[in-house]
Residue, then its C-alpha position, 0 to 999 in steps of 0.5 A: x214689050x220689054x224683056x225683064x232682067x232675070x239671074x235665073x240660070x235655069x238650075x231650079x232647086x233651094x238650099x233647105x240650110x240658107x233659103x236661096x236658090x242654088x242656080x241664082x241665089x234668090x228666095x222662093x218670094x223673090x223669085x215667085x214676086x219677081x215679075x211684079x217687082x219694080x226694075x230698082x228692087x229687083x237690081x237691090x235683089x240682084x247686088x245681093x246674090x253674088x253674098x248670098x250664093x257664096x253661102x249655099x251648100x252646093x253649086x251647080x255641077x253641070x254647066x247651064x245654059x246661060x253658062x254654055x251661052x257666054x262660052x259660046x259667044x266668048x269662043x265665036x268672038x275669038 
């Protein structure tokens, strides 16, 4: 079994103003659809979050567990 790629980064909740996750920038569509989306549409969804995120209200105060996990890895290498 193949793992999916997913943006998901655990920080659940949608800006009511832009319609995008806070966490990953996704619509709630995109997001519910995502597991029986083909691999090229869902790379076409992901080009468009890093726009999409600059436009929501708020980012994620507390650290998530992908963030935590990158820094973990980068401080192990070191």
């Amino acid at each position: 079994m193949t793992a999916i790629e997913s943006p998901c980064i655990l920080v659940c909740s949608i800006d009511m103003k832009t319609g995008y996750c806070f966490g990953c920038g996704r619509t709630r569509d995109e997001i519910s659809g995502w597991l029986s989306m083909t691999p090229q549409e869902r790379r076409d969804i992901m080009a468009l979050l890093p726009a999409r995120l600059e436009t929501v209200e708020r980012k994620p105060r507390r650290e998530t567990r992908r963030t935590r996990m990158a820094r973990e890895r980068a401080e192990a290498s070191r």
